[in-house]
Steps between C-alpha positions, in 0.01 A plus 500: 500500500588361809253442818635787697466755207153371460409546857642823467268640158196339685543692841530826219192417351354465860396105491437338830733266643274368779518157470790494274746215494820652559673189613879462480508815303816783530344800553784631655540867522130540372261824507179383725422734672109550506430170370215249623635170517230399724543057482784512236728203566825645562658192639859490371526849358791683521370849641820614620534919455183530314263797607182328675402807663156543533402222330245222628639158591146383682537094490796450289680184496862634586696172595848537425459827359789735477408808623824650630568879439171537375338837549183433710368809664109500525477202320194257616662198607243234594568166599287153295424248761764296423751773550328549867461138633893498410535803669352360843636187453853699515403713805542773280324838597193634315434808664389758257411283192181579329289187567148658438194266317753199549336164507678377774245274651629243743868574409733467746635838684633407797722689670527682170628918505231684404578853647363729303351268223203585314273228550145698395248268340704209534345178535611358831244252537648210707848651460789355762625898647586355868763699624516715183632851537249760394579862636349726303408249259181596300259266516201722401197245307726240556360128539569368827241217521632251692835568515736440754664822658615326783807705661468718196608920610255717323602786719412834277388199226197693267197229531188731391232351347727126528267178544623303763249257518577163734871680469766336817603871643557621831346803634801670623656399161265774391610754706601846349383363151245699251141255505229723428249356290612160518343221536624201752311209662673286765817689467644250780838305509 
């Protein structure tokens, strides 16, 4: 039997494939739709015209994955680390992504795109967000401990209940953003 009509009778039997090693496969044209692949390596995997709809892609490893023509509607497509200090690193805009419990403590996000982005619970701590563009970016429980927001727009930006402890933020950087409950100290730069 060969790996792709194994893959196939396991998803029928309804195995998990978080954290499955996918690697290099041809899964071209395949039925995934619903499917957790939650930290599967996907890195090489032909993809093209599957059916991913619906299904959960939360910190895949997708480099040079083939995902042309593939049916994606609803499906959960969150970025690993790697995948988002590439992203930056390319200017590449990250407005919208599901970034929420990410460990992103003292990453680099500088002038990163972050309309949109759901940052809830993240760990900021320390994180480099100067000039970072956060419109109506939820930042809800987020960790901003000493991070430096420096030129960052959080215009409409969701901070309730953030920690902003020692954080490098202007005042009028704050202005027309959601803080209740929040708690800042020397909120300064």
């Amino acid at each position: 039997m060969n790996a792709v009509k194994e893959l196939e009778n396991k998803i029928s039997q309804g195995h998990s494939l978080v954290r499955a090693d996918l690697s290099g496969m041809d899964l071209s044209g395949i039925d995934l739709s619903g499917i957790d692949l939650t930290g599967a390596n996907l890195s090489g995997c032909n993809l093209s015209n599957s059916n991913l709809s619906h299904a959960k892609l939360g910190a895949t490893s997708r480099e040079n994955a083939n995902l042309d023509g593939a049916k994606m509607e609803e499906t959960k497509m969150e970025l690993s680390i790697d995948d988002l200090q590439q992203k930056i690193g390319n200017a590449q805009n990250l407005g919208g992504y599901n970034l929420s419990d990410y460990n992103l403590a003292g990453i680099d996000l500088s002038g990163a795109r972050l309309a949109h982005a759901n940052l809830s619970g993240a760990n900021l701590k320390g994180a480099d967000l100067r000039g970072a563009y956060l419109y109506e970016a939820n930042l809800s429980n987020a960790n901003l401990s000493e991070a430096d927001l420096t030129g960052a727009q959080l215009r409409r930006a969701n901070l309730t209940g953030s920690i902003r402890i020692n954080a490098k933020i202007r005042k009028w950087a704050l202005k027309g953003a959601y803080i209740a409950g929040a708690t800042a100290y020397k909120d300064d730069a």
